[in-house]
TIDREN-241574 format. One line per 8 residues: number of its first residue (from 1); their letters; for each residue x negated, y, z negated of C-alpha. Coordinates in steps of 0.5 Angstrom, whole numbers. Layout:
// residues N
NUM> a> X:Y:Z  ...
This chain:
// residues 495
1> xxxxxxxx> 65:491:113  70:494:119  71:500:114  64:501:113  62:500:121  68:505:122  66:510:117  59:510:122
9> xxxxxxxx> 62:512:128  67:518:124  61:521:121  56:521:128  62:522:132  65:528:129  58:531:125  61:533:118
17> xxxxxxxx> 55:533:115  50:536:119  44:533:124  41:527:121  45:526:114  48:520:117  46:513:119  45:514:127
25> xxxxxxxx> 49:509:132  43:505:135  43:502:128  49:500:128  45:492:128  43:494:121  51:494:118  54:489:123
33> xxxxxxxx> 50:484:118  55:484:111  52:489:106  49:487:99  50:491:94  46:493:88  50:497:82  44:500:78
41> xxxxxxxx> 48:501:71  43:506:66  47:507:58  48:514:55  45:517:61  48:525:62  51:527:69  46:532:68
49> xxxxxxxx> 40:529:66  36:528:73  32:532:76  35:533:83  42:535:80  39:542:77  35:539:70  29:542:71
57> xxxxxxxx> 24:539:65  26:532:66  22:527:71  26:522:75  24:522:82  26:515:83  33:518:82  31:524:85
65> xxxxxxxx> 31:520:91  38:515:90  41:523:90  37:525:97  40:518:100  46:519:99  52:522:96  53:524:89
73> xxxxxxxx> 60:524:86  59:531:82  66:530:78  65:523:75  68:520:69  70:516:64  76:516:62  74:515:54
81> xxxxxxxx> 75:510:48  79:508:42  74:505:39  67:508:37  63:504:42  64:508:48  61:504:53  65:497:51
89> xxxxxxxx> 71:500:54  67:503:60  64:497:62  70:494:62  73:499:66  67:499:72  68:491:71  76:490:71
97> xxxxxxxx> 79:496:75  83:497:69  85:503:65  83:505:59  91:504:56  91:496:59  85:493:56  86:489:51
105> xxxxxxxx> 83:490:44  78:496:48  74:491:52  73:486:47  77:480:51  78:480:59  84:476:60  83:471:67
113> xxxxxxxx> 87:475:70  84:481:70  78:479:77  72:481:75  69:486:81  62:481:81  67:475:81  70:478:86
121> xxxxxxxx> 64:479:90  63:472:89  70:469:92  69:474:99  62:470:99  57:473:96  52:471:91  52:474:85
129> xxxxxxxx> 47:476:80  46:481:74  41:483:68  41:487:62  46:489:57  53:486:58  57:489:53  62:484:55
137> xxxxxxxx> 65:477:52  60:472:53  65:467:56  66:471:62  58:473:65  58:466:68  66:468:71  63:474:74
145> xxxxxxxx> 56:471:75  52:465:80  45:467:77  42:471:72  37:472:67  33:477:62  42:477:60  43:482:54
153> xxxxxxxx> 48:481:50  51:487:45  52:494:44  44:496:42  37:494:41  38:494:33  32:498:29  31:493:24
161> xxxxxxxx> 29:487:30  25:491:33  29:496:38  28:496:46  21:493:44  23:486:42  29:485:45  33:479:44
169> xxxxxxxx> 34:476:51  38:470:56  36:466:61  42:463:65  46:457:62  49:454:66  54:452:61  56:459:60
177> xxxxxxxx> 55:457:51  49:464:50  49:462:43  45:466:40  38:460:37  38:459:45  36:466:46  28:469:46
185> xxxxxxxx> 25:475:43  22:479:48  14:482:47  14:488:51  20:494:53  27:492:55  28:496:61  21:492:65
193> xxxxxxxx> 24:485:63  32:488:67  27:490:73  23:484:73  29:479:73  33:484:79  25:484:82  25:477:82
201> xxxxxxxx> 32:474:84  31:479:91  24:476:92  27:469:91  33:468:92  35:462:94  43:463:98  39:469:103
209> xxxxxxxx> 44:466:108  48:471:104  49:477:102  48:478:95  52:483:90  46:485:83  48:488:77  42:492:73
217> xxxxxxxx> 45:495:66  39:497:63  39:498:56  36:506:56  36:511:54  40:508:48  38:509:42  32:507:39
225> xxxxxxxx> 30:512:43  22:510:42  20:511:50  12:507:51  7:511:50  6:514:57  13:517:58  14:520:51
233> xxxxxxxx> 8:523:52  11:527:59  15:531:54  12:537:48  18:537:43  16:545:42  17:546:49  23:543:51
241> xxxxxxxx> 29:547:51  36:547:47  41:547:51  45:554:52  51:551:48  48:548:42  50:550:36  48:548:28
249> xxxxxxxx> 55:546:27  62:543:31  66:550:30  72:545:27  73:537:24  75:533:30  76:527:28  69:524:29
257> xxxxxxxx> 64:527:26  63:522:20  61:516:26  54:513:26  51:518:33  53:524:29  50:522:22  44:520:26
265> xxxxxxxx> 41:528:24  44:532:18  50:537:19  48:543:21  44:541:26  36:543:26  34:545:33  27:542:32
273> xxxxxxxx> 29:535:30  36:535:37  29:538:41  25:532:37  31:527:40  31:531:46  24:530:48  25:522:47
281> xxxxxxxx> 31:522:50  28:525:57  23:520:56  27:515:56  31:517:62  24:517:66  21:510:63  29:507:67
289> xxxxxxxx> 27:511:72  20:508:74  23:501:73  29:503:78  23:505:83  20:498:81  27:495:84  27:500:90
297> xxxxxxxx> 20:498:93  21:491:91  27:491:96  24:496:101  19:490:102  24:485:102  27:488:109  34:488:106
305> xxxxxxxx> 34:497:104  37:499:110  42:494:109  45:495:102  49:499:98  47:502:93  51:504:87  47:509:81
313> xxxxxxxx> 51:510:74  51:511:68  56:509:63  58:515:58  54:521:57  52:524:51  52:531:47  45:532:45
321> xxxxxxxx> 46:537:40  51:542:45  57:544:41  53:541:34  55:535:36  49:529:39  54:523:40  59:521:46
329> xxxxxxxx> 65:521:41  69:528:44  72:530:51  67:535:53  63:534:59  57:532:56  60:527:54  65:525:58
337> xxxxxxxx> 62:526:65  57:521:68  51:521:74  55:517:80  51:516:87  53:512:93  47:511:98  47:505:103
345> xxxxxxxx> 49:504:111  53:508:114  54:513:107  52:520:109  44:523:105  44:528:101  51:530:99  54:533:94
353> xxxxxxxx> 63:531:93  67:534:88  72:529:88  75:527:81  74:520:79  73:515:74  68:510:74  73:504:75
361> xxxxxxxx> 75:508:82  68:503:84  71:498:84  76:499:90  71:504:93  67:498:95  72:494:97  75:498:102
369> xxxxxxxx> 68:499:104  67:492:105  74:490:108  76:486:102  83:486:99  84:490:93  86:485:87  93:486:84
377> xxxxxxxx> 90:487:77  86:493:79  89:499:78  84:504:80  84:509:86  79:507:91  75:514:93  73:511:100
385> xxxxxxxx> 75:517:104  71:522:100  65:520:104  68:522:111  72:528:108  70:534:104  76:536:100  80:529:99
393> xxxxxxxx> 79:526:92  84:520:90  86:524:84  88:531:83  87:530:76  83:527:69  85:525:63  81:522:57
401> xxxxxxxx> 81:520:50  78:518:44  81:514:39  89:517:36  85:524:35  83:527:41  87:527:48  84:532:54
409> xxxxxxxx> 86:534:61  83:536:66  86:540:73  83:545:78  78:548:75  82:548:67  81:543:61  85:543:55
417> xxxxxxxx> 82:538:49  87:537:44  86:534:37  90:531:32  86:530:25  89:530:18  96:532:22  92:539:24
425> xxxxxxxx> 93:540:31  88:544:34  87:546:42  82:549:46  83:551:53  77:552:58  77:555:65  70:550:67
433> xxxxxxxx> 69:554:74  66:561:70  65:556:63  61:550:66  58:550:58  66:549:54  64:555:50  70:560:52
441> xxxxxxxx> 76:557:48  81:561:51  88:556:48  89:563:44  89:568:49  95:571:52  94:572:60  93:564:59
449> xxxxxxxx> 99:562:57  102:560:62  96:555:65  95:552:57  104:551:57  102:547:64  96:544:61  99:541:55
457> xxxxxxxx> 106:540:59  102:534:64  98:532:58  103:530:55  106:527:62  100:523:62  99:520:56  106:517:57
465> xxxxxxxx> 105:514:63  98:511:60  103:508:55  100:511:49  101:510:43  101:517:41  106:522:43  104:530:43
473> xxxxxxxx> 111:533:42  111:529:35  107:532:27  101:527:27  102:525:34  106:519:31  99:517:27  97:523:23
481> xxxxxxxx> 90:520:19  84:518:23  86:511:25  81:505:23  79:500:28  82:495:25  89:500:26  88:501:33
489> xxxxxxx> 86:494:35  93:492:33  96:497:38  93:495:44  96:491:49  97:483:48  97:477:53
């Protein structure tokens, strides 16, 4: 909290971000009390696909306004998976503060070593509640958690049970059991139970004494994408547009394009059925939308906004059908970049920062915030700075991955995408200044050779610093064939 009433006082001292776009000091009352904290969490939502970060068809205005109180970190990622469910590892990775190479199993279990951001949150006194979807271990919601309700635990509303319409749902046990005969079968659309459950605990919660530390992980827009009738009816398919880098077909094998999301539609891709998904994908979008703006006014009504910050992300992204793909299992931006907005007291308005960072730097971010230590487990890089300084960033470079196929790098304004599939190795080189689409693959071009031998060096620099079990400068990368999950489970870390 001494960092965050610090940050007040740089920011109206100096005025870096212009005349009112900062917390005035004769609020400083409002931040000597500690700050809640809300960690908004949105599934398989793009970083472009909100309104006020350039997306002209789709409707959000809730979160619209998150972005015009706060800032929003434009060069947010995840730093990708080795298995198919990307938003395993991802959670995991928000939860733990640990990079991608040091979970155990991708994030299927959490060793009690690893401290929880919630239960983090718990030992510096706050009160700790979640809802939604936790993708994690079961055994460790009631470590993180002192409350909860409307808990969804898997990957996905399955079709075959009903989908977001009947969701399969949790109330807290207290014995931290969740079998699954204890659960209940809801009647009506998943987002509105998670925005029930958040809106109930501010209104009623029994610590007030407290701050209290909230977790909202909605379960839209992942598929089924089958919004209620008044948000699909917000977007004509035949008026929705295809985006300037959607293609029939990926211009190459790229290790994945047999998995479950890039069989949802035949390959080539037929734009009216990606403008069909697209439609329902928007609409998905703007029904969480309305639920978050449900949370919003429930806690402005409460008297507890003006002291709370409030974190805005999603968890990985999604293709769509840009580069004739639709899933998020690939390195390019659509998939690998996520929406990240930081509002609260003493955080400056309506603030665009490009600073790299992946969605695990929260986790320090925040307890810098707060004045908490920093947990020896925690291997991220807190991006605190960035909101007093227009040109740090924690990191000057990002590194992604998906399974033993695809490696990526990214620095300055240049990407270079490795693949290793069938022991083909294939690059592509982008300068995402002048080529915000990935479309332009410059690997091959000598005026850029230099940039891509300096790309390819610090990638393979990385990938040995991440402990990587694959090596660039070997044929097949040391594992030729695309690996079974079966296969790389063994390869991760053991206690």
């Amino acid at each position: 909290m001494r960092k965050l009433t610090a940050l007040l006082y740089s920011l109206s001292s100096v005025g870096l971000f212009g005349q009112c776009n900062f917390i005035q000091p004769d609020k400083k009352k409002d931040i000597e009390k500690t700050p809640n904290v809300l960690f908004i969490l949105t599934d398989d939502q793009r970083f472009d696909a909100i309104g006020a970060l350039g997306n002209e068809e789709i409707k959000t205005p809730n979160m619209d306004h998150l972005v015009h109180e706060g800032v929003t970190f434009t060069h947010a990622h995840v730093m990708g998976s080795l298995g198919g469910a990307v938003c395993l590892p991802s959670r995991t990775m928000i939860m733990t503060g640990k990079n991608l190479y040091h979970l155990k199993e991708d994030g299927e279990y959490i060793p009690e070593s690893d401290r929880l951001l919630p239960e983090h949150f718990g030992r510096n006194g706050y009160e700790t509640f979640a809802t939604g979807k936790w993708h994690n271990p079961k055994k460790d919601f009631n470590r993180g958690f002192s409350h909860g309700e409307n808990i969804f635990f898997g990957g996905m509303h399955s079709y075959e049970s009903g989908g977001h319409f009947k969701p399969h749902l949790h109330h807290y046990d207290t014995t931290g059991a969740y079998k699954h005969s204890s659960g209940f079968k809801g009647d009506h659309f998943s987002s509105e139970y998670y925005a029930d459950a958040a809106i109930d605990f501010i209104k009623k919660r029994e610590e007030k004494a407290k701050p209290f530390f909230a977790y909202v992980a909605f379960t839209a827009p992942h598929d089924p994408r089958t919004p209620p009738k008044e948000f699909k009816e917000k977007y004509d398919s035949s008026k929705v547009s295809l985006p300037d880098n959607f293609k029939l077909i990926h211009p190459f094998d790229n290790g994945a394009m047999d998995i479950r999301d890039e069989v949802f539609l035949p390959i080539p891709r037929d734009s009216v059925a990606v403008k069909s998904e697209l439609a329902a994908y928007y609409g998905m979008i703007s029904e969480v939308d309305y639920q978050i703006g449900r949370i919003y006014n429930a806690l402005k009504e409460s008297g507890e906004l003006d002291n709370t910050i409030i974190v805005f992300a999603g968890d990985n992204g999604l293709a769509m059908g840009q580069h004739g793909l639709l899933g998020k299992q690939n390195l390019y931006d659509h998939s690998m970049r996520v929406p990240l907005v930081i509002s609260g007291p003493g955080i400056p308005k309506n603030k665009k920062q490009d600073s790299y960072c992946y969605l695990s730097d929260v986790y320090p971010t925040l307890c810098d915030m707060l004045g908490f230590e920093i947990p020896s487990s925690v291997e991220s890089k807190s991006f605190y700075n960035a909101f007093s300084k227009d040109n740090f960033s924690a990191r000057d470079h990002l590194f992604t991955a998906y399974s033993n196929v695809q490696r990526a790098i990214r620095k300055d304004e240049y990407k270079l995408i490795g693949y290793n599939v069938n022991g083909s190795h294939k690059f592509q080189l982008f300068n995402l200044k002048e080529d915000q689409l990935e479309l332009n693959d410059l690997s091959t071009n000598p005026k850029y050779k230099d940039k891509f031998d300096e790309l390819k060096q610090l990638l393979r620099e990385e990938m040995k610093r991440q402990g990587d079990f694959c090596d660039l400068s070997k044929q097949g990368w040391g594992h030729s064939k695309v690996m079974s999950w079966t296969e790389l489970k063994g390869l991760f870390p053991q206690e």
